[in-house]
C-alpha positions, 0 to 999 in steps of 0.5 A, a space after each residue: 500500500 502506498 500513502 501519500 503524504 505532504 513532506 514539506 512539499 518535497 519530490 517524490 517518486 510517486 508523483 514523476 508520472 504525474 507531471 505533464 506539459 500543459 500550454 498556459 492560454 494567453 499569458 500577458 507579455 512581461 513573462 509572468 503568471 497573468 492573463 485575461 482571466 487570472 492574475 497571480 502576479 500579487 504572490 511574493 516573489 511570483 514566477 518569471 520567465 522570459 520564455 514562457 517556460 513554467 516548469 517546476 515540481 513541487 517542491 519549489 513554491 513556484 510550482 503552485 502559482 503555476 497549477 492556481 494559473 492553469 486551473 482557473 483559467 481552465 475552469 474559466 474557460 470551461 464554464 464561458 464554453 457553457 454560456 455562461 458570460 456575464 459575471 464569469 469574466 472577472 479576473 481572479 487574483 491569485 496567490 499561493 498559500 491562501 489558507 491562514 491568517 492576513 492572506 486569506 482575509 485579503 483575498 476574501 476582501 477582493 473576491 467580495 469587491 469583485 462580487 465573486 463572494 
C-alpha cells in the first residue's frame, strides 16, 4: 500500500508520472503568471520567465502559482464554453498559500469587491 503524504512539499517518486506539459492560454507579455482571466502576479516573489517556460515540481513554491494559473483559467474557460458570460469574466487574483491568517482575509476582501463572494 502506498500513502501519500505532504513532506514539506518535497519530490517524490510517486508523483514523476504525474507531471505533464500543459500550454498556459494567453499569458500577458512581461513573462509572468497573468492573463485575461487570472492574475497571480500579487504572490511574493511570483514566477518569471522570459520564455514562457513554467516548469517546476513541487517542491519549489513556484510550482503552485503555476497549477492556481492553469486551473482557473481552465475552469474559466470551461464554464464561458457553457454560456455562461456575464459575471464569469472577472479576473481572479491569485496567490499561493491562501489558507491562514492576513492572506486569506485579503483575498476574501477582493473576491467580495469583485462580487465573486
Amino acid at each position: 500500500m502506498l500513502d501519500l503524504f505532504d513532506l514539506g512539499d518535497k519530490d517524490q517518486e510517486v508523483f514523476k508520472g504525474a507531471y505533464r506539459k500543459v500550454m498556459l492560454k494567453a499569458l500577458e507579455p512581461g513573462g509572468r503568471l497573468k492573463g485575461p482571466y487570472v492574475d497571480t502576479t500579487i504572490t511574493s516573489k511570483c514566477a518569471r520567465s522570459s520564455n514562457f517556460e513554467f516548469a517546476y515540481t513541487r517542491k519549489d513554491d513556484r510550482f503552485e502559482e503555476v497549477m492556481a494559473y492553469y486551473h482557473i483559467d481552465t475552469l474559466q474557460r470551461y464554464i464561458q464554453s457553457l454560456g455562461f458570460k456575464d459575471g464569469a469574466e472577472a479576473i481572479l487574483m491569485a496567490e499561493k498559500n491562501l489558507y491562514g491568517g492576513k492572506k486569506n482575509k485579503s483575498m476574501t476582501k477582493i473576491f467580495k469587491d469583485r462580487g465573486i463572494l
